[in-house]
N, C-alpha and C positions, 0 to 999 in steps of 0.2 A: 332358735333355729329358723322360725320365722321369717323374723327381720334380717337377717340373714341371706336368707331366698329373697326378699323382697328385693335388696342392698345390691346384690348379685346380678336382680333380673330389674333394675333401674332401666327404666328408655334412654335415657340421655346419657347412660354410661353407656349402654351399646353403639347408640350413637357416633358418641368419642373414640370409641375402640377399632368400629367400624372406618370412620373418616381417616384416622392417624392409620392404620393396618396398610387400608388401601395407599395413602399418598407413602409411606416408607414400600410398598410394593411397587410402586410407581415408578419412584427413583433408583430402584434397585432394578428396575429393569430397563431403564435408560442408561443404568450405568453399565449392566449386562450386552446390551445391544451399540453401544460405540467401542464396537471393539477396532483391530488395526485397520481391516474391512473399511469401516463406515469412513476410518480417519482417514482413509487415501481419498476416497470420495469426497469426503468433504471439508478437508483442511488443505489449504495452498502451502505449497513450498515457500519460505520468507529470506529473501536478502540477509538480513540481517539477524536469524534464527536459525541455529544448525537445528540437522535434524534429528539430535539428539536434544537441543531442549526443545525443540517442538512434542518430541515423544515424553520428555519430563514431565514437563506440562501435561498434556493430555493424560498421565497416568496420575500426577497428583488430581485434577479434574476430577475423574473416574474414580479413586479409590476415595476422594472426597463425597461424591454421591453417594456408595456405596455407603459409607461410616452412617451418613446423614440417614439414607434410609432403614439402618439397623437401628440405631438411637430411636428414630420414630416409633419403629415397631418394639423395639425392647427396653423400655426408657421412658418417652414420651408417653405412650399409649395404656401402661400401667399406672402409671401417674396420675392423666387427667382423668380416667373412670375412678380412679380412688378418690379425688379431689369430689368429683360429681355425686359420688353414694354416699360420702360425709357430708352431703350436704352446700359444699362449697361452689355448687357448679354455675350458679350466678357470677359469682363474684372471679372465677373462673372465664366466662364468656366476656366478663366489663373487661376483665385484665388482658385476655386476648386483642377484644376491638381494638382497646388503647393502644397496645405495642402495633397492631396495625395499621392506627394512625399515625403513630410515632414515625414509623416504617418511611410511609407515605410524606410526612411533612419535612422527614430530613431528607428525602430525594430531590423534591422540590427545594428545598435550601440550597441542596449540591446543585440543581441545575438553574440558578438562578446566582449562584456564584462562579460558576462555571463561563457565564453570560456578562460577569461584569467585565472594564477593562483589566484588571487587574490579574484574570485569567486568558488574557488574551495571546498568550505566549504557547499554550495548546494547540491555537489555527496554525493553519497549512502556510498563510499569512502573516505569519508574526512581525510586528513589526521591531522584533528587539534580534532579530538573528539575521548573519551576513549571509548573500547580498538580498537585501529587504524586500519586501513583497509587497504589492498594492494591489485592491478588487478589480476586478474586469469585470464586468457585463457578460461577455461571450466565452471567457475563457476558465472564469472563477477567479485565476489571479495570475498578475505577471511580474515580471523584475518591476523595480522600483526604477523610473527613467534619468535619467543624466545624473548619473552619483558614482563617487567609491565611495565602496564601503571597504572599513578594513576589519579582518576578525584577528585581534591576537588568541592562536592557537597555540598551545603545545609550546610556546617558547618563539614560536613563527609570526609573522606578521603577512596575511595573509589578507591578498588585494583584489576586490572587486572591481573593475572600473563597467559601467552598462552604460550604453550610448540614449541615447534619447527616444528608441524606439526600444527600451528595454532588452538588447543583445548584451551578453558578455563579450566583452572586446579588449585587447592588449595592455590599453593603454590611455586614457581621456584624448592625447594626441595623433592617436590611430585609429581615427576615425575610420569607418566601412565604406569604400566606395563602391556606390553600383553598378559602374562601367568596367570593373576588374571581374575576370575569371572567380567564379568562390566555389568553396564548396562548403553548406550548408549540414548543420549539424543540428538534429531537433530528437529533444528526451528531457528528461531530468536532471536528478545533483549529480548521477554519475556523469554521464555527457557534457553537463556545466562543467563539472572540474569540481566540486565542491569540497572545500579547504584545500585547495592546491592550489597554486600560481599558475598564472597565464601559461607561462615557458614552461611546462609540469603537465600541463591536459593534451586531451588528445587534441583538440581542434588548433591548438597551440604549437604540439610537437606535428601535424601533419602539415600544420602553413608554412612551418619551417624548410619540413623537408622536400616541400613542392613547389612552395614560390605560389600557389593560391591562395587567394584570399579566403580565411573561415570568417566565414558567420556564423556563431554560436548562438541558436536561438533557444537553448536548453532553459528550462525553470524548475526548481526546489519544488519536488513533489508531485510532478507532472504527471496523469494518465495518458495511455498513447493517443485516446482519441484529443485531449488537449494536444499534444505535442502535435498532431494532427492538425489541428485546427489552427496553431500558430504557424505553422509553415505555408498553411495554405492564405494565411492572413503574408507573410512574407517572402515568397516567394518571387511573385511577382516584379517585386522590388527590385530584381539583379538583372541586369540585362545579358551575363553571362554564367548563369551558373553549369558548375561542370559535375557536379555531382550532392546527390544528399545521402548522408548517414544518419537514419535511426537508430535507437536505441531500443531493443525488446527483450525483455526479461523474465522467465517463466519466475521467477523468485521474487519477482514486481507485481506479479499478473493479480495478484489481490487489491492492489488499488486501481485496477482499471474494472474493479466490479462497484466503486465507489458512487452513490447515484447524490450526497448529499454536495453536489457540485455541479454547474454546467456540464453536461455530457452528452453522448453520442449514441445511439444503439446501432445495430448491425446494417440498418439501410443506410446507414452517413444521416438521419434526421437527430436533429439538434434540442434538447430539454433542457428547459432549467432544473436549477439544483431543488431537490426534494425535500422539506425541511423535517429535519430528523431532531431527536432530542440528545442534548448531549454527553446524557448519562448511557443511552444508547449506543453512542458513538465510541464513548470506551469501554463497554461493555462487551463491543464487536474484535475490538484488537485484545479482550482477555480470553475469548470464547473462542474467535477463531475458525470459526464456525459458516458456510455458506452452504444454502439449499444448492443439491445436482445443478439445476434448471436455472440458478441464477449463475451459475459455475459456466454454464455450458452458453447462455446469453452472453459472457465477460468474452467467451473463447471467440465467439460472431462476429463480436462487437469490434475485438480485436486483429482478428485478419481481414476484418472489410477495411480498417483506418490504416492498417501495414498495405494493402493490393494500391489502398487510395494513392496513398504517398508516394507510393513505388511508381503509379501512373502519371501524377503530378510529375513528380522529375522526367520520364518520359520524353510527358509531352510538351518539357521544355529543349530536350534533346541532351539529359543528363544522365547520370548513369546512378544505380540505386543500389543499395545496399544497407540491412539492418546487422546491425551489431547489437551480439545477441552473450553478453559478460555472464560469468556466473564462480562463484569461486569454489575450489576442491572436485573432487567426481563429480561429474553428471549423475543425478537422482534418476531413477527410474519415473517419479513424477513428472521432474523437469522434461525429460526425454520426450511424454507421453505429451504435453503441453504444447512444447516446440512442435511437435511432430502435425498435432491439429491447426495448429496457430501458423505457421512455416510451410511444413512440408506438402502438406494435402494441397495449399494455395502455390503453387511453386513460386515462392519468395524467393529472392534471392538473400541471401545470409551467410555471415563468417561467424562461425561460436569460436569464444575464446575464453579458454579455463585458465584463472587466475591461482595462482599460490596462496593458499590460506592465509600465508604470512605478508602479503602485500595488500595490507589493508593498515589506515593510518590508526594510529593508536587512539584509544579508548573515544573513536567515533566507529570503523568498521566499514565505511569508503574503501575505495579502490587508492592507492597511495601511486606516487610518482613512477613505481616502477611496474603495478599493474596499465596506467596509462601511456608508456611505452609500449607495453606489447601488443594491447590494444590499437594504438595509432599505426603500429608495425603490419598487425594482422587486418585493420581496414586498408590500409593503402593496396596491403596484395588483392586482396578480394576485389578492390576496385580494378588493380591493374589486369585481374582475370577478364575482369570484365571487357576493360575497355584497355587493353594494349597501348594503345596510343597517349592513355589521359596524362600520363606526366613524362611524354616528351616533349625536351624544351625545341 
């Protein structure tokens, strides 16, 4: 009876009992506390994530923490005091450290493979996917200059041509003049056109039907204060521009919270990219997860580089407008978003709700017939603006 009580009342089995209780109470109250609440707060609406696998996600998440922190407490924690009062609890602690070094040396493997070329097809940059990307200095990265590229997709043969100053343009032999009328076009793969053809996009379908020259200064992956910052790099350039279209997307707004890149914060001042670890980096697109305060920096950040642009065109004597895509109903998130980012700033803006079903297959882009309506609903919004702009 004794040994027993002694066996019972071990320090290092309380120890164990105590450390394992606590951390499965831990997690079980992390998983207690992200309830739908926390998840409006602090998960972004995603392009490319309905919001039913967002809420998937989030509940396998949650009922995963959960399991994790009952197994610690009912599992785990009977275990290693039994382990420790037999005796075993050295040999216990070596076998812990180890797996915690293990832990530790294959993170660093993944992030050191991660970093070779050979994983280099992960970057924002890659250089194996059309139309190809090169580093910038100031912008993080831009089209790759005087090339087509072609991607066969889907059965398609699918043509980039970029001019020498890294635009998406019609043609190698259509070249940009900049003594022609344009109207300039700056965002991302949606705004490029990306897997669509020249005659297919919207900067495409609105040269057609106005007889002005676009400049598509769109890039694969772009945040608005890039897209920001390459307009106001190109701008100048046209001695007639008649109007710019942005691109802003509450279901995009999580990569304008991206800091491991050249970027902007809410005064227009200018930072380099922050270097982040790359295991980190996918960690963020599983988790999904961003503090209020760095939520609410993105949203700043965001309408100072929309008011910027909007002024730039101005005061070239152009007319402004952001195109603002989203496909199915409007989220009450998205709404909430828009409403900070747009409305409080009186932006000017045309929302257009896309058909679930026009989006190209097993990519999730906007396809030829979401960039028709698109091109349909900027021209009006422009014409609201400016009556005049596409009289011949």
């Amino acid at each position: 009876m004794r040994g027993l009580q002694q066996q019972s009342a071990h320090p290092g089995a309380r120890i164990a009992e105590a450390l394992l209780t606590s951390a499965g109470l831990g997690v079980i109250l992390i998983a207690a506390r992200t309830d739908r609440h926390w998840l409006d707060r602090h998960v972004l609406p995603h392009m490319f994530l309905s919001q039913g696998q967002q809420l998937l996600w989030w509940r396998v998440e949650r009922i995963g923490a959960l399991l994790l922190g009952v197994a610690l407490i009912l599992i785990a924690r009977p275990w290693a005091a039994s382990r420790i009062r037999r005796g075993f609890g050295r040999e216990l602690a070596i076998r812990s450290i180890l797996v915690l070094i293990a832990i530790l040396l294959s993170g660093l493997a993944c992030e050191a493979a991660l970093r070779t070329a050979a994983w280099q097809g992960i970057d924002r940059w890659a250089a194996t996917e059309e139309p190809r990307r090169v580093a910038d200095a100031r912008l993080g990265w831009d089209n790759m200059p005087g090339r087509v590229g072609i991607d066969p997709f889907n059965g398609q043969r699918i043509a980039y041509a970029v001019d020498a100053d890294g635009r998406r343009i019609a043609a190698p032999d259509r070249r940009l003049d900049p003594a022609r009328p344009t109207i300039l076009f700056t965002g991302e793969s949606i705004m490029l056109g990306f897997r669509l053809n020249w005659d297919e996009t919207l900067a495409g379908r609105i040269e057609a039907a106005t007889g002005f020259q676009s400049a598509n200064l769109a890039v694969n992956g772009y945040g608005s204060d890039q897209s920001y910052l390459k307009l106001a790099r190109e701008l100048p350039r046209f001695q007639q521009p008649r109007a710019v279209v942005a691109l802003f997307a509450p279901t995009l707004m999580e990569r304008n919270l991206d800091e491991d890149r050249p970027h902007l914060d809410a005064a227009l001042r200018w930072h380099p990219a922050q270097h982040t670890w790359r295991l980190q980096r996918l960690a963020k697109n599983v988790v999904l997860y961003h503090a209020t305060q760095r939520i609410d920096d993105g949203i700043a950040m965001t309408r100072a580089v929309l008011e910027a642009t909007v002024r730039a065109a101005r005061m070239r004597g152009a007319a402004a407008l952001i195109l603002v895509p989203g496909f199915g109903p409007e989220l009450p998130a998205e709404r909430a978003i828009t409403h900070r980012v747009l409305d409080e700033a009186g932006i000017p803006y045309v929302r257009v709700r896309i058909d679930p079903a026009w989006r190209i297959a097993d990519d999730g882009h906007p396809d030829a017939r979401a960039d028709l309506a698109m091109a349909r609903a900027v021209m009006a919004g422009l014409a609201e603006q400016r009556p005049d702009l596409f009289r011949r």
